[in-house]
Jmol script that loads the backbone (N, CA, C; Angstrom):
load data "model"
ATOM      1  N   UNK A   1       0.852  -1.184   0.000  1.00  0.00           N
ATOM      2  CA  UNK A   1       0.000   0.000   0.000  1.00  0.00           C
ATOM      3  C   UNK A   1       0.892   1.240   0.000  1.00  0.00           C
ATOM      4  N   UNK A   2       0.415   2.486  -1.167  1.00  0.00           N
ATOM      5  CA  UNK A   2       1.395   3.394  -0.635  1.00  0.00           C
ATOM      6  C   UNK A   2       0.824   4.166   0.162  1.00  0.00           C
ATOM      7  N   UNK A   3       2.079   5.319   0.504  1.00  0.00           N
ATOM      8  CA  UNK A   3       1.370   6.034   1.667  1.00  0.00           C
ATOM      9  C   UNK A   3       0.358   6.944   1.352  1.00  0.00           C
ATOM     10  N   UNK A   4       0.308   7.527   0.217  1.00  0.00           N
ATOM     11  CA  UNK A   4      -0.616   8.370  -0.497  1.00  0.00           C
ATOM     12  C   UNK A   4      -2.248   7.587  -0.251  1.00  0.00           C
ATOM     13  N   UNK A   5      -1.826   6.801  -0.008  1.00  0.00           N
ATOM     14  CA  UNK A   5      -3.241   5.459  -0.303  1.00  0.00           C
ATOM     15  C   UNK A   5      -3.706   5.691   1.307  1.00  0.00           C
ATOM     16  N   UNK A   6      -2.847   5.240   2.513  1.00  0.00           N
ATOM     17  CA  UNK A   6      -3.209   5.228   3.359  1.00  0.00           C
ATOM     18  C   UNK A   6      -4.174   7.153   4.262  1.00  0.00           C
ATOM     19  N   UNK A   7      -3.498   7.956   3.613  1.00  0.00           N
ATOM     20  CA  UNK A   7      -4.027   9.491   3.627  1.00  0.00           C
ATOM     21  C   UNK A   7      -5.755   9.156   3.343  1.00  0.00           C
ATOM     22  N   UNK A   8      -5.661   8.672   2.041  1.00  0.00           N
ATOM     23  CA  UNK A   8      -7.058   8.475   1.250  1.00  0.00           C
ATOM     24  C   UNK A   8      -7.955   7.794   2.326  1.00  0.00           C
ATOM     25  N   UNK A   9      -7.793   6.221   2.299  1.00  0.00           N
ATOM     26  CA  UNK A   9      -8.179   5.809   3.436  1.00  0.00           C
ATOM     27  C   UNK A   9      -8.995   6.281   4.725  1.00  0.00           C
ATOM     28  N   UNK A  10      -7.573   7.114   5.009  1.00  0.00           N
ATOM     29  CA  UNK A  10      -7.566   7.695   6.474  1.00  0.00           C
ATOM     30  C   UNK A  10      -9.166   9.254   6.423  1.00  0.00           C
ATOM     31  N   UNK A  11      -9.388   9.410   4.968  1.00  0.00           N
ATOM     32  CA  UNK A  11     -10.028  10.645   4.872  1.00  0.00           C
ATOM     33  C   UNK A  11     -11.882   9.941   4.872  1.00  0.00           C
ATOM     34  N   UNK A  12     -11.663   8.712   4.313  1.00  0.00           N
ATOM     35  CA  UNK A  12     -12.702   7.840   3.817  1.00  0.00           C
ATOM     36  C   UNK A  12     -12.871   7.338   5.021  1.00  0.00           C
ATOM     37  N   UNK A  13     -12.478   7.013   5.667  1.00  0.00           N
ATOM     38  CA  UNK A  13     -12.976   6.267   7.298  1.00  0.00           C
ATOM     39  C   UNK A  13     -13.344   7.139   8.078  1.00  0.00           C
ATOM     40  N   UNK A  14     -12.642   8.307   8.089  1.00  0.00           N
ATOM     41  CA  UNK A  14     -13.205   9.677   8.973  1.00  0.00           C
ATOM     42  C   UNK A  14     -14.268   9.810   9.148  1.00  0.00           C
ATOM     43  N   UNK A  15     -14.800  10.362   7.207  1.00  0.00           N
ATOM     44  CA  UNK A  15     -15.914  10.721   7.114  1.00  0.00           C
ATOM     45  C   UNK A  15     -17.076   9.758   7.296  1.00  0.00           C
ATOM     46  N   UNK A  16     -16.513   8.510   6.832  1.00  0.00           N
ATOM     47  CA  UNK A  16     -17.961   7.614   7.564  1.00  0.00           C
ATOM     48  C   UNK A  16     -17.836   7.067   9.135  1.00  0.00           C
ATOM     49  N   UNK A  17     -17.107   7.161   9.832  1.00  0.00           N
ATOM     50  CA  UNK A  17     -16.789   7.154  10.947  1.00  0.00           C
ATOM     51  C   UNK A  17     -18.028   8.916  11.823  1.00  0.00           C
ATOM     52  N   UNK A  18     -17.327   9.518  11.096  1.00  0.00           N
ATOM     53  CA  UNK A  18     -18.582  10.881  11.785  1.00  0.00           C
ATOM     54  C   UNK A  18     -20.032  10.588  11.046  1.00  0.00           C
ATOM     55  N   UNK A  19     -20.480  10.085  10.202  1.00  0.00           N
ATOM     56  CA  UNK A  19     -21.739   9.943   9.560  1.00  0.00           C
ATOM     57  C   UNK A  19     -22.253   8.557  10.202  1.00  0.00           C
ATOM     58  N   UNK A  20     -21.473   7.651  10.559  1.00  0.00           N
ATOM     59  CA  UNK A  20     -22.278   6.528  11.021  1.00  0.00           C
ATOM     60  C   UNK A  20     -22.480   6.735  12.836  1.00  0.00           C
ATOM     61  N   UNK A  21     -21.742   7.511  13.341  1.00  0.00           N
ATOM     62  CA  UNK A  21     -21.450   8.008  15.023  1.00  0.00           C
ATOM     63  C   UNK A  21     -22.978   8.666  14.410  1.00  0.00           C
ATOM     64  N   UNK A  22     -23.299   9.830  13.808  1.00  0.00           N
ATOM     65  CA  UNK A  22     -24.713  10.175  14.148  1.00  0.00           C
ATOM     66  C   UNK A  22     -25.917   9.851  14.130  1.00  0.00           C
ATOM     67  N   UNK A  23     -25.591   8.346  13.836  1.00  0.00           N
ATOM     68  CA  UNK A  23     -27.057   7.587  13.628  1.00  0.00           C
ATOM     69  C   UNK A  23     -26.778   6.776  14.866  1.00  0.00           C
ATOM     70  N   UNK A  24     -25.898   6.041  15.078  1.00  0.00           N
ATOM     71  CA  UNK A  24     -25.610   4.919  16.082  1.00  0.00           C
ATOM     72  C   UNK A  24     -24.718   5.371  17.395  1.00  0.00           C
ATOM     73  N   UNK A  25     -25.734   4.882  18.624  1.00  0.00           N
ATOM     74  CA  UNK A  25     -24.622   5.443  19.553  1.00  0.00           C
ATOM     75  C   UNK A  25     -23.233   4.271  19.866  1.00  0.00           C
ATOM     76  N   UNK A  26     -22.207   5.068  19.851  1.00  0.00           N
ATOM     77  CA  UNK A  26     -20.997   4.986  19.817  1.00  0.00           C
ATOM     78  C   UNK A  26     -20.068   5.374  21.000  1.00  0.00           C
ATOM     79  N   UNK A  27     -19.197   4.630  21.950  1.00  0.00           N
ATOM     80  CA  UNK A  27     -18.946   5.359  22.925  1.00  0.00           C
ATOM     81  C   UNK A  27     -17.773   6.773  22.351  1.00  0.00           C
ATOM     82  N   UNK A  28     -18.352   8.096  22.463  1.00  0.00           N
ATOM     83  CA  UNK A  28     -18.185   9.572  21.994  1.00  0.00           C
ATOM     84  C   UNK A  28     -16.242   9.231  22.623  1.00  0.00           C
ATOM     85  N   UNK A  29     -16.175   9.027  23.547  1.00  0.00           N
ATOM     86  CA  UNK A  29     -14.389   9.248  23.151  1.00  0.00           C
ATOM     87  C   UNK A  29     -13.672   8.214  22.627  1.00  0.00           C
ATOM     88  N   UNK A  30     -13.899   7.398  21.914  1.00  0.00           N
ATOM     89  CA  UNK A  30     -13.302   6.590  20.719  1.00  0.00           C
ATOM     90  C   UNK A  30     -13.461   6.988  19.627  1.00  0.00           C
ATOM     91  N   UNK A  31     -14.864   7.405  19.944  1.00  0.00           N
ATOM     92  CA  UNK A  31     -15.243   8.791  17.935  1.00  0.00           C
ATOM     93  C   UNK A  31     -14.068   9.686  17.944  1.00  0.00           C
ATOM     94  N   UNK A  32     -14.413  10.585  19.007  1.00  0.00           N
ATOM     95  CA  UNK A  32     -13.674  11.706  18.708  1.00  0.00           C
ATOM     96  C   UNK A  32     -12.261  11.603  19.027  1.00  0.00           C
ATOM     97  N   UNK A  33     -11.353   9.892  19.610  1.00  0.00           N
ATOM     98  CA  UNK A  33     -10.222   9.988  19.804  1.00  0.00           C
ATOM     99  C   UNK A  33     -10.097   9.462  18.225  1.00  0.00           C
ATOM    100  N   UNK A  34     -10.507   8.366  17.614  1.00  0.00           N
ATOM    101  CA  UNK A  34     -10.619   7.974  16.171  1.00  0.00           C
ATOM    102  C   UNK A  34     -10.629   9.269  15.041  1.00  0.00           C
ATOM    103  N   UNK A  35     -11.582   9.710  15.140  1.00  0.00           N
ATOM    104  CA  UNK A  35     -11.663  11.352  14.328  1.00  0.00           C
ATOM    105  C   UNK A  35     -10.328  11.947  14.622  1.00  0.00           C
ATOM    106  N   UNK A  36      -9.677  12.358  15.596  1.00  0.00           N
ATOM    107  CA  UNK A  36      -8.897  13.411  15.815  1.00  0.00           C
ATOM    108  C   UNK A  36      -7.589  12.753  15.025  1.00  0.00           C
ATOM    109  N   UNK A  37      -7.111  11.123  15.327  1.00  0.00           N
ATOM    110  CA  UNK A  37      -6.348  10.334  14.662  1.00  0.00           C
ATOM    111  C   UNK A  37      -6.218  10.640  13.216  1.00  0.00           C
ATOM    112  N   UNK A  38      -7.219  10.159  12.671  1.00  0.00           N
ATOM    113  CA  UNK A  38      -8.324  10.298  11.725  1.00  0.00           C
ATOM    114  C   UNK A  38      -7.072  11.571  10.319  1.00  0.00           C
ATOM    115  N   UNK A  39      -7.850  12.683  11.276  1.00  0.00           N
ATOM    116  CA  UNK A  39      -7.921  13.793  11.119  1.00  0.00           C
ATOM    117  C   UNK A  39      -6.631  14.491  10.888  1.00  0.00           C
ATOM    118  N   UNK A  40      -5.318  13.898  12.072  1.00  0.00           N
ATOM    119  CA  UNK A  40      -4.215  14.318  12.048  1.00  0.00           C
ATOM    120  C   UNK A  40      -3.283  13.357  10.489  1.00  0.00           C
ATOM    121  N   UNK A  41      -3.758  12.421  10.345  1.00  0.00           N
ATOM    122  CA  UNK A  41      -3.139  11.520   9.003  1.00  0.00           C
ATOM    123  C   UNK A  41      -3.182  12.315   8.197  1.00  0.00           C
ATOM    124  N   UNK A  42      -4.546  12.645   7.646  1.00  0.00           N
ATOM    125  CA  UNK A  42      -4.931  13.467   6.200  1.00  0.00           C
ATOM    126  C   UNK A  42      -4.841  14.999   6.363  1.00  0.00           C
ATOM    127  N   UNK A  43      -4.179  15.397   7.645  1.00  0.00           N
ATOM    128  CA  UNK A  43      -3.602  16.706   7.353  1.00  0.00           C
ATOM    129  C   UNK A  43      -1.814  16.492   6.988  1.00  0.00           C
ATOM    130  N   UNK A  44      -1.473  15.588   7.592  1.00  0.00           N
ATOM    131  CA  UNK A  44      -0.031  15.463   7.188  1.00  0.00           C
ATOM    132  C   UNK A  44       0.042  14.587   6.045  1.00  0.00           C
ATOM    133  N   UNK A  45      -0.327  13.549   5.372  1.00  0.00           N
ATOM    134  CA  UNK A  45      -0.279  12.647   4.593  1.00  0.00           C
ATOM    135  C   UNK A  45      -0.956  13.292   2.830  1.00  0.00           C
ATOM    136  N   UNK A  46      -2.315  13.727   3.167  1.00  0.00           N
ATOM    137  CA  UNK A  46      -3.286  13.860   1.936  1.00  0.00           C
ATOM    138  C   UNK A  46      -2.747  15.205   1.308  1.00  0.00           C
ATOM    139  N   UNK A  47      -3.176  16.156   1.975  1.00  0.00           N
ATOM    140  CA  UNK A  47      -2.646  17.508   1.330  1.00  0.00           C
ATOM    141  C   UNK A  47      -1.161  18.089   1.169  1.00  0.00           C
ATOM    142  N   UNK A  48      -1.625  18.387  -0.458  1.00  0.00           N
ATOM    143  CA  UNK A  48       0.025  18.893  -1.163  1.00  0.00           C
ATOM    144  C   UNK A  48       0.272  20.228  -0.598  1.00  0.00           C
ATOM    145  N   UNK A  49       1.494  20.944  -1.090  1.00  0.00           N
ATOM    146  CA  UNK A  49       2.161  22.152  -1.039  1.00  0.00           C
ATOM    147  C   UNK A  49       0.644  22.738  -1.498  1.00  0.00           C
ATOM    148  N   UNK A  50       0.926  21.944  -3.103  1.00  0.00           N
ATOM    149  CA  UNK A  50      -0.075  22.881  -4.247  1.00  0.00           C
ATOM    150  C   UNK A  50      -1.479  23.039  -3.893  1.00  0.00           C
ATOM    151  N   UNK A  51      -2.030  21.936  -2.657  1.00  0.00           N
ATOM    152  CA  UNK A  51      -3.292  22.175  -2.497  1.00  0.00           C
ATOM    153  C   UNK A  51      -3.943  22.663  -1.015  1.00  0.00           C
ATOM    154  N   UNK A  52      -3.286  23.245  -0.605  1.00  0.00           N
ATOM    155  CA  UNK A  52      -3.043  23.991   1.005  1.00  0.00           C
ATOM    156  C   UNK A  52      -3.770  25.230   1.042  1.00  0.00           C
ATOM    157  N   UNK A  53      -3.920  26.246   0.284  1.00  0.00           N
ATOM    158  CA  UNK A  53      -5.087  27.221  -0.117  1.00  0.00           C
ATOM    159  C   UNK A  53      -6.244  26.553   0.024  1.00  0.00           C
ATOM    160  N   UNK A  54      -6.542  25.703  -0.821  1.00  0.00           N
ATOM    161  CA  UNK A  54      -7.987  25.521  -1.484  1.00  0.00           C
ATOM    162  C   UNK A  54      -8.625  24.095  -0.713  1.00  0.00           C
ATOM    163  N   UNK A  55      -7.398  23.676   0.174  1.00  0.00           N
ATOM    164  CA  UNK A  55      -8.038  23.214   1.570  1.00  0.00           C
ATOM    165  C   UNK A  55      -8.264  23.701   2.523  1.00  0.00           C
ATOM    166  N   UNK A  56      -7.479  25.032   2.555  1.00  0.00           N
ATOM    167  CA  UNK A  56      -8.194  25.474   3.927  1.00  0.00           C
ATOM    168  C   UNK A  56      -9.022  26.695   4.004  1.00  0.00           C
ATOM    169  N   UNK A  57      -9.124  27.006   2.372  1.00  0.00           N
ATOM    170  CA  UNK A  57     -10.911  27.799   2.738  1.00  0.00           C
ATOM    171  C   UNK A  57     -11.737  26.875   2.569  1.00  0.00           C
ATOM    172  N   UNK A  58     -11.795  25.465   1.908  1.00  0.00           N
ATOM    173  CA  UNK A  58     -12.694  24.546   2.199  1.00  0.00           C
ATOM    174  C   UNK A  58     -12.984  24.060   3.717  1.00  0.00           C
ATOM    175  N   UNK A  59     -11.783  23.855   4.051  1.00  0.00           N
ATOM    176  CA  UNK A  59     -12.137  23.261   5.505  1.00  0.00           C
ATOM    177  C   UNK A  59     -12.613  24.022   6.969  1.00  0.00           C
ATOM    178  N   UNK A  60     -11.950  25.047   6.551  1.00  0.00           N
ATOM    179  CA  UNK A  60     -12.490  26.754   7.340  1.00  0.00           C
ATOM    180  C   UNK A  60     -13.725  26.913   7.103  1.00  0.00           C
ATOM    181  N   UNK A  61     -14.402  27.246   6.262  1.00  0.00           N
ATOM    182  CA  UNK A  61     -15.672  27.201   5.411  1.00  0.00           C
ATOM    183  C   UNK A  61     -16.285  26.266   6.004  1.00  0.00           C
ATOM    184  N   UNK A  62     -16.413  25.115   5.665  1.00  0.00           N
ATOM    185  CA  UNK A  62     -17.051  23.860   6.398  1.00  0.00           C
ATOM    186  C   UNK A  62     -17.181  24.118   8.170  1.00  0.00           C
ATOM    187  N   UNK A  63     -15.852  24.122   8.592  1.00  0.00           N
ATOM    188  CA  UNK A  63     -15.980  24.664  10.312  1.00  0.00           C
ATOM    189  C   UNK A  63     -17.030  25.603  10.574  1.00  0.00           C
ATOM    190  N   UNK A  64     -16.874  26.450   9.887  1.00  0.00           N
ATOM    191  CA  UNK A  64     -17.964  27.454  10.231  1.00  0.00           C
ATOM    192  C   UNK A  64     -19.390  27.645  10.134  1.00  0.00           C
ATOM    193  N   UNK A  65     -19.548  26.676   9.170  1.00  0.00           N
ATOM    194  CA  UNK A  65     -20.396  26.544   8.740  1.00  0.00           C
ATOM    195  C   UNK A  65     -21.523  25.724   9.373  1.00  0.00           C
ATOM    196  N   UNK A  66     -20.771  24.194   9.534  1.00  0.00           N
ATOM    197  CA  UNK A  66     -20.993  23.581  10.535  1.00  0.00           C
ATOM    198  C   UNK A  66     -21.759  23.713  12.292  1.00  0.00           C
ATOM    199  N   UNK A  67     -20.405  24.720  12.502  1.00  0.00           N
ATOM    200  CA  UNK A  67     -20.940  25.452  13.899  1.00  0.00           C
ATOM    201  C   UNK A  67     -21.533  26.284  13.964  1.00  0.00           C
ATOM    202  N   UNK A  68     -22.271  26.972  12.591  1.00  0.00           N
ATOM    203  CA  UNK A  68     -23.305  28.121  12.784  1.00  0.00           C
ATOM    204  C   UNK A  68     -25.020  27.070  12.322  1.00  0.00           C
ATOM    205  N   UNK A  69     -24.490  26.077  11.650  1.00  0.00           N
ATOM    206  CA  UNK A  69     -25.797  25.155  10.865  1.00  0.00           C
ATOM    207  C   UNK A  69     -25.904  24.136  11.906  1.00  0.00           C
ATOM    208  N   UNK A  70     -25.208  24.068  12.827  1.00  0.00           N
ATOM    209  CA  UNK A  70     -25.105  22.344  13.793  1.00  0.00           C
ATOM    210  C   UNK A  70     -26.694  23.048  14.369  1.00  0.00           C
ATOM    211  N   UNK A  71     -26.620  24.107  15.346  1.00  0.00           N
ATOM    212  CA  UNK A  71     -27.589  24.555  16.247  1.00  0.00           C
ATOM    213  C   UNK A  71     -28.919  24.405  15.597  1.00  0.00           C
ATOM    214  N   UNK A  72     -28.953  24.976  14.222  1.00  0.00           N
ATOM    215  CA  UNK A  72     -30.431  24.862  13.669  1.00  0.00           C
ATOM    216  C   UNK A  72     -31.046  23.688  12.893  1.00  0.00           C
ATOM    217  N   UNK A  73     -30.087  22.957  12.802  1.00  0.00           N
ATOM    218  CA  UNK A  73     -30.462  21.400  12.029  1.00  0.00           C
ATOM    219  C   UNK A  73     -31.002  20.671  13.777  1.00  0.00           C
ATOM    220  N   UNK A  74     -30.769  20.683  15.034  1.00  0.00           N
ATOM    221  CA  UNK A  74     -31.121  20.562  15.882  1.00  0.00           C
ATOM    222  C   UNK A  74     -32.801  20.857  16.032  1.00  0.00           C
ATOM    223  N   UNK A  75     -33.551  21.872  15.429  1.00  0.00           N
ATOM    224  CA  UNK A  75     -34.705  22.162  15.219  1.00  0.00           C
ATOM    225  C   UNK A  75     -35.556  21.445  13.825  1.00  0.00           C
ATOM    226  N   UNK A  76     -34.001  20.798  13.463  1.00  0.00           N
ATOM    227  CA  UNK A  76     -35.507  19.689  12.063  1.00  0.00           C
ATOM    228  C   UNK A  76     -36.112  18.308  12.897  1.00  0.00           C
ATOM    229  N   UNK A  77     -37.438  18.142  12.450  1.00  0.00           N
ATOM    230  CA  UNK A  77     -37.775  17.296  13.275  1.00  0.00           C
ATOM    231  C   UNK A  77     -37.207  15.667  12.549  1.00  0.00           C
ATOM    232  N   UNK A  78     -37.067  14.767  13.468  1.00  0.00           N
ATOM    233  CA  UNK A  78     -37.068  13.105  13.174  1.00  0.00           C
ATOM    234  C   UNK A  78     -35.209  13.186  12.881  1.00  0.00           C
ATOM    235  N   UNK A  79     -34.916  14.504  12.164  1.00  0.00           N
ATOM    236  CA  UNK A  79     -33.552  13.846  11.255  1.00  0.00           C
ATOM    237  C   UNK A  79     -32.691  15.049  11.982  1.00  0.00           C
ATOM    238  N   UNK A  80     -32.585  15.987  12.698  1.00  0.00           N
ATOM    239  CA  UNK A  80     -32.120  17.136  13.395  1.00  0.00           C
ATOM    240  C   UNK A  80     -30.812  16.739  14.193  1.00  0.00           C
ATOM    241  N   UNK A  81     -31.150  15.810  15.079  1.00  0.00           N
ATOM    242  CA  UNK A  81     -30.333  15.411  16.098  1.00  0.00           C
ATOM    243  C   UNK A  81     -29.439  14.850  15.299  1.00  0.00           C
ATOM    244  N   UNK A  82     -29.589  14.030  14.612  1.00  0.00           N
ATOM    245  CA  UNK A  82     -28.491  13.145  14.100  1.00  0.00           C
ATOM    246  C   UNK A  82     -27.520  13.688  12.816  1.00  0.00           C
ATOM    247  N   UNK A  83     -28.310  14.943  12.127  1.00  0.00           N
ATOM    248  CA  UNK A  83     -27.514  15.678  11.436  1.00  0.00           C
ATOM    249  C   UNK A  83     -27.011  16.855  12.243  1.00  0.00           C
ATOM    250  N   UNK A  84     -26.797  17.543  13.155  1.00  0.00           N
ATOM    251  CA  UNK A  84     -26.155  17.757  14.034  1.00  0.00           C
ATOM    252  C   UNK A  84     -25.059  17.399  14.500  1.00  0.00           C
ATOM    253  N   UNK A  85     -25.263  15.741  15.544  1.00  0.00           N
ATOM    254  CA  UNK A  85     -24.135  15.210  15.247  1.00  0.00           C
ATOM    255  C   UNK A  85     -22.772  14.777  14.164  1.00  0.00           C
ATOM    256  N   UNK A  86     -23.697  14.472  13.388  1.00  0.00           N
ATOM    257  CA  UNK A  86     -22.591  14.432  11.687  1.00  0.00           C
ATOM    258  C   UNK A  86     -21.823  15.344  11.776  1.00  0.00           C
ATOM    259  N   UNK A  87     -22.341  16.676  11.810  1.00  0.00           N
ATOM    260  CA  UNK A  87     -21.593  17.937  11.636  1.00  0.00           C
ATOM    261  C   UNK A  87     -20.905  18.080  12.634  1.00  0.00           C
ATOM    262  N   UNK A  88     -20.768  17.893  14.249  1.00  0.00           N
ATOM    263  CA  UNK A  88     -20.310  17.918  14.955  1.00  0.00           C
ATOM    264  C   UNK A  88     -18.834  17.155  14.747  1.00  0.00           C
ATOM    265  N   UNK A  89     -19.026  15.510  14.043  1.00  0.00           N
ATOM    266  CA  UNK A  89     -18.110  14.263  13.768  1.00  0.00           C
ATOM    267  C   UNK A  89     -17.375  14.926  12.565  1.00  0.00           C
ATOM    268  N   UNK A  90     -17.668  15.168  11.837  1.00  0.00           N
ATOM    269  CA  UNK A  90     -17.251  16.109  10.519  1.00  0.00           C
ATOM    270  C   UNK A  90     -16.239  17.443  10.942  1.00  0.00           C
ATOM    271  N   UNK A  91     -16.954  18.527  12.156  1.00  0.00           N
ATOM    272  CA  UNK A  91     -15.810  19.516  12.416  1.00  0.00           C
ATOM    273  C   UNK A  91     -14.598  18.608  13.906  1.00  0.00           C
ATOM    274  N   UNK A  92     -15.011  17.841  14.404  1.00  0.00           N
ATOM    275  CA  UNK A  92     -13.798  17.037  15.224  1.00  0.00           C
ATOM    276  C   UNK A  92     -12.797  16.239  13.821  1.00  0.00           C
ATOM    277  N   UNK A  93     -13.300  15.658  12.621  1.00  0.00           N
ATOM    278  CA  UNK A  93     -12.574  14.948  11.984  1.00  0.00           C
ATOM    279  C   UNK A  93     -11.684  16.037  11.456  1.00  0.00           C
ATOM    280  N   UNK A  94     -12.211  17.071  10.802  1.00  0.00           N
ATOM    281  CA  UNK A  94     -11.851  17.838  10.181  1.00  0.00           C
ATOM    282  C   UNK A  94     -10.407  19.145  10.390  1.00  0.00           C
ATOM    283  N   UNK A  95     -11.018  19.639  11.598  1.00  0.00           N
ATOM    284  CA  UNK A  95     -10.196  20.571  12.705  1.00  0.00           C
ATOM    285  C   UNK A  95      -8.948  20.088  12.754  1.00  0.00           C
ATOM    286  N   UNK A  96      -8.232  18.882  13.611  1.00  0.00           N
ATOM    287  CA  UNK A  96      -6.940  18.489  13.301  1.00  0.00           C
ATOM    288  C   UNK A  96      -6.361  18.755  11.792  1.00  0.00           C
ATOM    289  N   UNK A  97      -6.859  18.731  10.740  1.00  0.00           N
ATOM    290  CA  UNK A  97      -5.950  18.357   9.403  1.00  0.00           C
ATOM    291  C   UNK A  97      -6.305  19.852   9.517  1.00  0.00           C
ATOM    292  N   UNK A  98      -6.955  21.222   9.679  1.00  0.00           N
ATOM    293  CA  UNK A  98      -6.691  22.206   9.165  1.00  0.00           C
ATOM    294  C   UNK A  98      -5.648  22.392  10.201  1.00  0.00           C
ATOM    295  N   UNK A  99      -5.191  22.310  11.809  1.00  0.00           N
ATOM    296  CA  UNK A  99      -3.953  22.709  12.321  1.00  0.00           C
ATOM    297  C   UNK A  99      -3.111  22.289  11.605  1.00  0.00           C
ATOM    298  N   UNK A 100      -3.148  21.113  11.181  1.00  0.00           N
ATOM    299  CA  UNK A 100      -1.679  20.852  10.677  1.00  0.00           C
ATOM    300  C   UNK A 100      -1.384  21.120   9.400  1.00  0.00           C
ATOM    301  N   UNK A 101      -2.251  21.455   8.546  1.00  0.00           N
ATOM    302  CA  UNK A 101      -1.762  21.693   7.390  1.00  0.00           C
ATOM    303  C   UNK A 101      -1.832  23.336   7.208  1.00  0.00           C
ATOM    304  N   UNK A 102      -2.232  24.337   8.061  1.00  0.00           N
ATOM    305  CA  UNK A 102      -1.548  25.584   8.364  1.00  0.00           C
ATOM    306  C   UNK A 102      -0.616  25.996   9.137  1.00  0.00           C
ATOM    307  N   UNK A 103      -0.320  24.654   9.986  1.00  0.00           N
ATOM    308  CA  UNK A 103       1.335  24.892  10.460  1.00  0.00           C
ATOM    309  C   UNK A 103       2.189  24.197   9.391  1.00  0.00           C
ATOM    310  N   UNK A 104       2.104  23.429   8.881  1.00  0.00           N
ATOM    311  CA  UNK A 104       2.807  23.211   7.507  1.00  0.00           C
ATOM    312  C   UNK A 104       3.128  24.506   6.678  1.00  0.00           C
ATOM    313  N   UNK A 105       1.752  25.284   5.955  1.00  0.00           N
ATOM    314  CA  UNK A 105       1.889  26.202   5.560  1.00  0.00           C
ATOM    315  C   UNK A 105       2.699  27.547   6.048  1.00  0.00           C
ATOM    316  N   UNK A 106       2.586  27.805   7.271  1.00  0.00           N
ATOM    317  CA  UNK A 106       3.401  28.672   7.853  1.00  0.00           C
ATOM    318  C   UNK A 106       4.806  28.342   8.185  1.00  0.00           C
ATOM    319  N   UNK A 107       4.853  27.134   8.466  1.00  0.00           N
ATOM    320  CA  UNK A 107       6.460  26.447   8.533  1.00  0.00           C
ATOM    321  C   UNK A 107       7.029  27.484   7.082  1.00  0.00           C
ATOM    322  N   UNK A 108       6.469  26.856   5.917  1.00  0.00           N
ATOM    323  CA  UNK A 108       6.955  26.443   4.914  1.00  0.00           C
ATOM    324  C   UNK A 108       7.190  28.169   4.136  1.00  0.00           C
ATOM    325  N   UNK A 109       6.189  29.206   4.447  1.00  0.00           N
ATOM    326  CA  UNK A 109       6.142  30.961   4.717  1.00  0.00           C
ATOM    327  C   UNK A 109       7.408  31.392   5.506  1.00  0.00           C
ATOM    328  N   UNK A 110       8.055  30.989   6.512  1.00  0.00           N
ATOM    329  CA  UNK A 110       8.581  31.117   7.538  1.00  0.00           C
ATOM    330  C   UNK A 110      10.077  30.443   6.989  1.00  0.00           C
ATOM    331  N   UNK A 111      10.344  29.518   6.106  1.00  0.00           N
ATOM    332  CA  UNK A 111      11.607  29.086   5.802  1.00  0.00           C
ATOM    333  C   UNK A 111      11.838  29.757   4.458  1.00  0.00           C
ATOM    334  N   UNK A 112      10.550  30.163   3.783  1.00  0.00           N
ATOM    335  CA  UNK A 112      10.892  30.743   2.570  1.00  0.00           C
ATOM    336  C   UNK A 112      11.466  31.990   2.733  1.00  0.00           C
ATOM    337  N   UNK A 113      11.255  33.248   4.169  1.00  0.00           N
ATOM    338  CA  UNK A 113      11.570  34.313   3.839  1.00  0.00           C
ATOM    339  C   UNK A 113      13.222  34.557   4.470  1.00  0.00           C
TER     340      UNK A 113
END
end "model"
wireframe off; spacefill off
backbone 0.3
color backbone group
């Protein structure tokens, strides 16, 4: 397997790892110790030099988004709670790979000048 493969993986288990936690209860600190794992791979492993911008207004974007949409998907009825959670599993998966791949980025600002 290469390692490029295992990043992929690591991004694909995340995300169904936070989508299946919001339907099924799951004991919450193996999610979110799994997610954060998760999370720290495909910030060091998945994302290039070349794609470090346009991941992290995606993933910024998503955070925010998330934590301004988590509260009111809480008010849909039958399907609320559990899309909530998603989003919740989604900004824990997520959050690690944007630290590390903007301390990458700033490393990498920081040796260039």
């Amino acid at each position: 397997m290469k390692f490029e493969e295992i990043g992929s993986y690591a991004f694909i288990v995340g995300v169904l790892i936070a989508i299946i936690a919001g339907f099924v209860t799951i004991d919450a600190q193996l999610v979110t110790e799994a997610l954060v794992v998760l999370g720290i791979i495909v910030g060091l492993i998945n994302v290039t030099e070349k794609e470090t911008q346009q991941f992290l207004v995606a993933t910024v974007s998503l955070v925010i988004v998330s934590s301004l949409a988590g509260t009111g998907f809480a008010a849909v009825p039958v399907i609320g709670a559990q899309l909530q959670k998603i989003l919740m599993g989604i900004m824990t998966f997520v959050t690690p790979a944007v630290i590390i791949v903007a301390l990458k980025q700033i490393y990498s600002i920081a040796r260039a000048a």
